[in-house]
C-alpha positions as CSV (number, residue, x, y, z in Angstrom):
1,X,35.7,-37.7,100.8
2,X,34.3,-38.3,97.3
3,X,35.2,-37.4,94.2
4,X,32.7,-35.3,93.3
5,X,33.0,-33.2,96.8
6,X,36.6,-33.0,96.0
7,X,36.3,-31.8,92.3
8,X,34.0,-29.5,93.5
9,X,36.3,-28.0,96.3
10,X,38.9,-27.9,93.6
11,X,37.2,-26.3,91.2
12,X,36.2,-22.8,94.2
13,X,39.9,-23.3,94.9
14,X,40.9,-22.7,91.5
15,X,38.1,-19.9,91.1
16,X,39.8,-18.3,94.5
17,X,36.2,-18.8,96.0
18,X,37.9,-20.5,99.1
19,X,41.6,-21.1,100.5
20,X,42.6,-23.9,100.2
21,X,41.9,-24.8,104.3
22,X,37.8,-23.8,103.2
23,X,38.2,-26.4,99.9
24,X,39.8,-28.6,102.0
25,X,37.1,-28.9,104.6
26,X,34.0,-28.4,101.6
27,X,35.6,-31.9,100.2
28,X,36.2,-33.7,103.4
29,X,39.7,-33.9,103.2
30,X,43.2,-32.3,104.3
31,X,44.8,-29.8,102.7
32,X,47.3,-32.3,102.0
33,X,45.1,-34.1,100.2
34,X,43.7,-31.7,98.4
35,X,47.0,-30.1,97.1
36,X,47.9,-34.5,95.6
37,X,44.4,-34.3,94.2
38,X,45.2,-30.7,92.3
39,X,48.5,-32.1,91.1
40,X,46.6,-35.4,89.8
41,X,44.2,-33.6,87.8
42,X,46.5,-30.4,86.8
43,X,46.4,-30.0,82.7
44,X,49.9,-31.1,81.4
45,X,52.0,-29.2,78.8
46,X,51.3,-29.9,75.1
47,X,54.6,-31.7,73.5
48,X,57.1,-28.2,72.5
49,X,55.6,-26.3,74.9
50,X,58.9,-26.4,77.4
């Protein structure tokens, strides 16, 4: 698994090119870690935006 095989199986994820399962195998990784890899790079909310 590297980072740019994951960012790329994040990125047809996000784009609904592939389940997640699909991303997950295209980034050499388990769904698991896929999912903590989404949440790590997932934007944050600007300050007031709650």
């Amino acid at each position: 698994m590297t980072s740019k095989s994951v960012s790329t199986a994040l990125t047809l994820y996000r784009s609904r090119t592939l389940t997640l399962e699909q991303a997950a195998t295209v980034g050499g990784c388990s769904t698991a870690q896929l999912e903590e890899s989404a949440r790590a790079f997932a934007p944050t909310p600007a300050a007031g935006d709650d």
